[in-house]
C-alpha positions in Angstrom: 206.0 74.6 -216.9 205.3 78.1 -215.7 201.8 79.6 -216.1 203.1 83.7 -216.8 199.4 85.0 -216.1 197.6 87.7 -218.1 195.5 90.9 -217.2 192.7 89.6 -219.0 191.4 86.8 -221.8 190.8 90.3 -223.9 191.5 90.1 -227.6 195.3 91.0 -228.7 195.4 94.6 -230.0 196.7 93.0 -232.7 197.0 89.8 -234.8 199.7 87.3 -233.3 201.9 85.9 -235.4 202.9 81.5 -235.1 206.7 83.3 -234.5 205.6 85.1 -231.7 204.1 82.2 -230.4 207.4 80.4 -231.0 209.4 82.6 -228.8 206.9 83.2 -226.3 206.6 79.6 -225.7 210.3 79.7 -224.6 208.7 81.3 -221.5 206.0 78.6 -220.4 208.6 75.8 -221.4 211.8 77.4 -220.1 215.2 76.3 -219.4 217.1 75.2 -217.6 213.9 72.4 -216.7 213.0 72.0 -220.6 214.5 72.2 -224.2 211.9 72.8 -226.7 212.2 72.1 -230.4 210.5 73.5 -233.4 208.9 71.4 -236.5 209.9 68.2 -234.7 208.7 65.3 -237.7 208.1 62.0 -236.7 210.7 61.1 -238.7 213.8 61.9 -241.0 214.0 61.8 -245.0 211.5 59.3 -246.4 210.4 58.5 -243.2 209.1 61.9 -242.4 205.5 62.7 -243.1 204.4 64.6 -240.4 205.2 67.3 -237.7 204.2 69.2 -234.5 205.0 72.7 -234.5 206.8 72.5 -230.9 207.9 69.8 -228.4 209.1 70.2 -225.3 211.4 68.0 -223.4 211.4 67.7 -219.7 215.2 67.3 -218.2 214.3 67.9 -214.9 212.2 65.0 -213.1 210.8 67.8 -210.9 209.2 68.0 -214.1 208.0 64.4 -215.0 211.1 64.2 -217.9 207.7 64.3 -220.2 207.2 64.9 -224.1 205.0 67.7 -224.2 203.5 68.4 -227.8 202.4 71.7 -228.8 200.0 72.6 -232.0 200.5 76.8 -232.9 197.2 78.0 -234.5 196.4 82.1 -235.1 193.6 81.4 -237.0 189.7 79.6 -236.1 189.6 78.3 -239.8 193.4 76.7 -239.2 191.9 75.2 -235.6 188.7 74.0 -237.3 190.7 71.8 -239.7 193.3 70.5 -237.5 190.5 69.4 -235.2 188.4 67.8 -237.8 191.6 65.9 -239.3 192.7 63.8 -235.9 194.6 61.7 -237.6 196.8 64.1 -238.8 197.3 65.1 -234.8 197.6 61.3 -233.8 200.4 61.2 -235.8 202.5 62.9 -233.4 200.6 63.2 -230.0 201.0 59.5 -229.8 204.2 59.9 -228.6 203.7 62.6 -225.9 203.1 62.7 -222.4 200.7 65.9 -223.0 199.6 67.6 -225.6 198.7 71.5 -226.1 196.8 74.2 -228.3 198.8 77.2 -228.3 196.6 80.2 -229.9 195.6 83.9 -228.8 193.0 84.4 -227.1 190.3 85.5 -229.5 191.0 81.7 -231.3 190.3 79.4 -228.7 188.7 78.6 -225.0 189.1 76.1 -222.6 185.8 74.1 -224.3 186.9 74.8 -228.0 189.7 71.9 -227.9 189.4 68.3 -227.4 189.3 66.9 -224.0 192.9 65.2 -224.8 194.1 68.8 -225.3 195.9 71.7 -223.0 195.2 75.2 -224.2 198.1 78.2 -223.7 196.6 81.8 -224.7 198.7 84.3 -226.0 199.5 87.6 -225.3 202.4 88.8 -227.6 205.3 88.1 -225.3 203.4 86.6 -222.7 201.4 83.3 -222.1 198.4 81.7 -219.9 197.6 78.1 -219.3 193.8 78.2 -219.9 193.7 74.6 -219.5 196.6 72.1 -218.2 196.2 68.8 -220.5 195.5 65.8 -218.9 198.2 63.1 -218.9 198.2 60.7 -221.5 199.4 57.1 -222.5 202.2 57.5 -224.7 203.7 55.1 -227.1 207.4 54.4 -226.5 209.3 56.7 -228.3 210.8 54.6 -232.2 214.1 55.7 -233.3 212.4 57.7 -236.4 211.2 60.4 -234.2 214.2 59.9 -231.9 216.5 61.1 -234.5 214.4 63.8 -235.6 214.6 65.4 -232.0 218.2 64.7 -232.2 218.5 66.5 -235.3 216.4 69.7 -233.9 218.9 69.5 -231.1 221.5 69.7 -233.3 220.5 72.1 -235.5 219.5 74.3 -231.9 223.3 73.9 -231.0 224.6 75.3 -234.4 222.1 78.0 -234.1 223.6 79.1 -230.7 226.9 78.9 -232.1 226.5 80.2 -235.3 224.3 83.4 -233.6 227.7 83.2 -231.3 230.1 83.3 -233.8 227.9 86.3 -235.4 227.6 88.3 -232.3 231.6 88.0 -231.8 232.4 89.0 -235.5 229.9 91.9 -235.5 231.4 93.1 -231.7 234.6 92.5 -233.7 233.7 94.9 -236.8 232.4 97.0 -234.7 235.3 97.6 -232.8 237.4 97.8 -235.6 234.9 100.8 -237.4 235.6 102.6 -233.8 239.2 102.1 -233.8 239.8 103.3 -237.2 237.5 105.9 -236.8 239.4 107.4 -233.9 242.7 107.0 -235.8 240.9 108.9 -238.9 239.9 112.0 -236.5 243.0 111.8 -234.9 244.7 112.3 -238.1 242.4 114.8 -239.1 243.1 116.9 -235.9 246.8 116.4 -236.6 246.7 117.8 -240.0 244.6 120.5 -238.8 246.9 121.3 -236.5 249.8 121.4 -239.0 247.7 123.8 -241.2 247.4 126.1 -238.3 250.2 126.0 -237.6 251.9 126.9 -241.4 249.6 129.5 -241.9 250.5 131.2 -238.5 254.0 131.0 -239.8 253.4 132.7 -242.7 251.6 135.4 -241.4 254.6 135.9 -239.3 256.9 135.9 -241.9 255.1 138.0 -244.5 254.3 140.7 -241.2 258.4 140.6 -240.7 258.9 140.9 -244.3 256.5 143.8 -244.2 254.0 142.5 -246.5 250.8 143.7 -246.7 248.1 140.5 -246.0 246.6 141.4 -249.2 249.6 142.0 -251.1 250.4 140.2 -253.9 253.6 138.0 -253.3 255.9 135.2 -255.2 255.8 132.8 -252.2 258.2 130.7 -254.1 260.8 133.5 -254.5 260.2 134.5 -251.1 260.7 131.2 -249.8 264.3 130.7 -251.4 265.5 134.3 -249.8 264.3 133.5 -246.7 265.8 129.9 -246.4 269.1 131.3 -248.1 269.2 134.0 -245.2 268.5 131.2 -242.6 270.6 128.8 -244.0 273.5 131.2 -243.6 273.6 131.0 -240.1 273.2 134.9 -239.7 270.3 134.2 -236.9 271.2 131.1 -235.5 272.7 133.2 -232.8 274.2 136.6 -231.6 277.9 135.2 -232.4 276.7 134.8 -235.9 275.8 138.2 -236.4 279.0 139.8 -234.8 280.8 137.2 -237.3 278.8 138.7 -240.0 279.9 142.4 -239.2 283.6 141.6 -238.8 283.6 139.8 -241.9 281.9 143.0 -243.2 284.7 145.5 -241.6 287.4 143.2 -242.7 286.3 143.4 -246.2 285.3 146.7 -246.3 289.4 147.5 -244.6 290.7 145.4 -247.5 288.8 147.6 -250.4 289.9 151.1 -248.6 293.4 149.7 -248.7 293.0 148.3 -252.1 291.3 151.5 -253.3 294.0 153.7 -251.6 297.0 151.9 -253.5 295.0 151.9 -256.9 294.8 155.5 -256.1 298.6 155.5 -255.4 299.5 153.9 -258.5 297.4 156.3 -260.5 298.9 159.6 -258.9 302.7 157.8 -259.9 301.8 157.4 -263.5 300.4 160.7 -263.8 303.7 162.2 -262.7 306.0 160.2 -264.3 303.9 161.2 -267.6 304.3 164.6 -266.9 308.1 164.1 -266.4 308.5 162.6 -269.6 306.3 165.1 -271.7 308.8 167.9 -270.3 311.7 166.4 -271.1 310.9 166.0 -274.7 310.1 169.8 -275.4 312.7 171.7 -277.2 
C-alpha cells in the first residue's frame, strides 16, 4: 500500500462523496501490487447477506498476498452505527488479513475506530494512512465469498472492455463526424467555386454582348444565340472565320450573278414586247 500524504488533517472544503472515496482508494491500493473490488458480499444469490464496500487483494508477496477490507463512511451518524453493530462488520472482516475505515478527515481520527481497525483520510483525490491496522487472524477463505470476488473480478474485466469497446467506437464516430465534415466543406468550397466561377462568365458575356449590369435581359433567349453562334464553329479558330467570309463572298458572287441574268432576262422580254406591239400597228 502507498501512504499519498496530505498538507494537513484540515476539513475538506467540501463534502466527499463514498465514489470519490472509491476512486481514490485505487491510489493507496494500486496496481500492478493489488486488485481492489467494490461491494464484495460474502456470498452469491441466497447466500449473500452481507458486504464490504472495498477489498483489496494483494498479488505481489512484497505485499503479504493479504485480503485487506475496507468500510467507506462520509458521515459520523453512518460511523456511529456501523461501529455499534460489530456483527454486521464481523461478517466480512473475518475473512481479511486487515481491515480499514476509509472516511474524510472531519469523520474520523486515529482513536475514533476500534483497535482492530486501519483509518485512510480523504482528501478528494488523495489519501492518508492515519492508522495502519494491525494484522489479524483470518478465517480461511469458503467458496461463497470466493466466488463473489471472482464475480467482482469478472464484472471488473467486462468493465474494462466494455469502457474499451466504448472508447474505440466513440474514437470511431468521431472520426467519422471529422471525415464527413471535411468532405461537406470540401463540397461546399467546390460549389462555391463553381458559382464564382458562372457568375464571372456571365459578366463577361453580358459586358461582350454590351449589356448594361442592370439591364433587363431574357437569359434564356440569350443563352440559345450564344450557344447557336458557338456551336457553329465561327470562334473555334481564325480558319473558321476566313471559312465564314468565303462562304459569304461565294454567296454574295452567286446572287450578283443571279441578279444580273434576272436582270438580263427582264431587258429581253421588254424588247421583244416592244417588237411585237410595232408590228401589229396598221
Amino acid at each position: 500500500m502507498s501512504d499519498i500524504l496530505t498538507p494537513s488533517a484540515a476539513e475538506p472544503a467540501k463534502p466527499i462523496t463514498a465514489k470519490q472515496i472509491r476512486v481514490a482508494l485505487r491510489g493507496t491500493f494500486a496496481p500492478p501490487a493489488w486488485r481492489i473490488f467494490d461491494e464484495v458480499g460474502n456470498g452469491t444469490g441466497r447466500d449473500l447477506t452481507n458486504w464490504l464496500d472495498c477489498v483489496a487483494v494483494g498479488i505481489w508477496p512484497s505485499v503479504g498476498q493479504e485480503l485487506v477490507g475496507v468500510e467507506i463512511k462520509v458521515s459520523k451518524a453512518d460511523l456511529k452505527r456501523e461501529i455499534d453493530n460489530p456483527a454486521k462488520t464481523e461478517a466480512m472482516m473475518k475473512y481479511m488479513d486487515r481491515f480499514y475505515l476509509a472516511c474524510p478527515a472531519n469523520i474520523a481520527g486515529a482513536d475514533d475506530v476500534p483497535r482492530t481497525w486501519g483509518l485512510i483520510n480523504v482528501w478528494e483525490s488523495r489519501t492518508r494512512i492515519v492508522k495502519k491496522a494491525p494484522a489479524l487472524t483470518p478465517q480461511p477463505l469458503d467458496r461463497s465469498l470466493l466466488a463473489a470476488l471472482l464475480r467482482r473480478a469478472g464484472e471488473t474485466d467486462d468493465g474494462v472492455v466494455n469502457a474499451a469497446v466504448s472508447k474505440a467506437l466513440a474514437e470511431q464516430r468521431a472520426n467519422e463526424e471529422q471525415r464527413i465534415t471535411a468532405r461537406v466543406e470540401s463540397e461546399r468550397r467546390a460549389m462555391q467555386a463553381r458559382g464564382k466561377d458562372a457568375e464571372q462568365r456571365l459578366a463577361t458575356v453580358l459586358q461582350a454582348a454590351g449589356i448594361g449590369e442592370h439591364e433587363w435581359v431574357n437569359c434564356e433567349q440569350l443563352g440559345r444565340v450564344v450557344g447557336a453562334v458557338y456551336r457553329s464553329g465561327i470562334f473555334c479558330s481564325y480558319s473558321g472565320l476566313s471559312s465564314v467570309a468565303k462562304s459569304v463572298e461565294r454567296s454574295a458572287s452567286e446572287l450578283k450573278k443571279a441578279l444580273d441574268e434576272i436582270d438580263a432576262l427582264a431587258r429581253g422580254a421588254e424588247s421583244a414586247e416592244a417588237a411585237n406591239v410595232a408590228g401589229q400597228q396598221p
